[in-house]
C-alpha positions in Angstrom: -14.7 -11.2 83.2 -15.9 -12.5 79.7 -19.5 -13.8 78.8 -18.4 -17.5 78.7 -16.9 -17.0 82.6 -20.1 -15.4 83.9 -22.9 -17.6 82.3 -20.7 -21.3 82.6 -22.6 -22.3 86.1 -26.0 -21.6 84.5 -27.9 -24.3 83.0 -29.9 -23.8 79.8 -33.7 -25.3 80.1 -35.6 -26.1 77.2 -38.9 -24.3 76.6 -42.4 -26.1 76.2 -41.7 -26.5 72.1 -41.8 -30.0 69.5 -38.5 -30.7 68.3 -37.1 -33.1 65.6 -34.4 -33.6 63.3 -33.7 -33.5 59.4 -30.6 -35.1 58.5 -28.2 -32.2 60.2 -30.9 -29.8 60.7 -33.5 -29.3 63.4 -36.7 -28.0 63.6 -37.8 -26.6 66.4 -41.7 -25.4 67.2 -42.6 -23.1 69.9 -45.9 -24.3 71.2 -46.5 -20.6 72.5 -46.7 -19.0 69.4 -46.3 -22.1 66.7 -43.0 -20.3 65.3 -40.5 -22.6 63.6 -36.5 -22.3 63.8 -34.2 -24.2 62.2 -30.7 -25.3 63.7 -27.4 -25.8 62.0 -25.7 -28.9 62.2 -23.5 -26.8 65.1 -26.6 -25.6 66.9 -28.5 -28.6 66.5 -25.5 -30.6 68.5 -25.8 -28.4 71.2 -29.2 -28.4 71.2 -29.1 -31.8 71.7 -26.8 -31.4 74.7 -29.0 -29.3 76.6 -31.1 -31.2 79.0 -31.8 -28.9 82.2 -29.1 -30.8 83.8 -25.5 -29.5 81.9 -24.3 -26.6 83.0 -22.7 -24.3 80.3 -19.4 -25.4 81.4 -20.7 -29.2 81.1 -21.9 -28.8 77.5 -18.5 -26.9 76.5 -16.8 -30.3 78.1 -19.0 -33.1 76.1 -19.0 -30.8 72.9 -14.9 -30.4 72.8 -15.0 -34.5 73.5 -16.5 -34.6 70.4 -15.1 -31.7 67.8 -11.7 -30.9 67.2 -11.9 -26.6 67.9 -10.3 -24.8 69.9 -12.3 -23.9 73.5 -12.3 -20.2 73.0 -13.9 -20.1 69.6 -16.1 -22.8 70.6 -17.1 -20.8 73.9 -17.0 -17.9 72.2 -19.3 -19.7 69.3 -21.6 -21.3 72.2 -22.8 -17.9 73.9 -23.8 -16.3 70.9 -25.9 -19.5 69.8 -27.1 -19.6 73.7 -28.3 -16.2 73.6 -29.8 -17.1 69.8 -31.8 -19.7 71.6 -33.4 -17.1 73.8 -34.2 -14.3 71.9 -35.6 -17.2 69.8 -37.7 -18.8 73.2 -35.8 -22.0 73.0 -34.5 -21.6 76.1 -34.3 -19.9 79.7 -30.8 -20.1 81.4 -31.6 -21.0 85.4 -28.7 -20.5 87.7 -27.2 -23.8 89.1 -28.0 -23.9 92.8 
């Protein structure tokens, strides 16, 4: 079983955190601890995508809609920004009920 098979039914929740954009780079505020990251034009789009509704599976769909890459790479690209965005407190991953 890969990461991408095992985590596509969960669905990434934003944080409490301030969020905006800068031309293709975000900024993103923790309101815990006041710490700033900054997205990628790649991490910023899926970012954008995550809305406590899409599952991991959903956002792969509405990203590949949108980006001409191949679905492994992207899946493959996705969990290791996914897992970025926690060990950064972006996000929690909730398992879809």
């Amino acid at each position: 079983m890969t990461a991408f098979s095992h985590l596509k039914a969960y669905i990434p929740v934003r944080k409490d955190l301030k969020f905006r954009t800068e031309g293709n780079v975000g900024l993103v505020c923790n309101n815990q601890d006041f710490r700033i990251d900054y997205l990628n034009e790649t991490a910023l789009s899926i970012f954008q995508l995550i809305d406590g509704k899409r599952t991991v599976a959903d956002i792969v769909s509405c990203f590949m809609k949108a980006v001409d890459v191949s679905a492994d790479v992207f899946e493959h690209d996705l969990i290791e920004i996914l897992r970025n965005f926690q060990w950064q407190k972006i996000i929690i991953l909730k398992k879809k009920v």
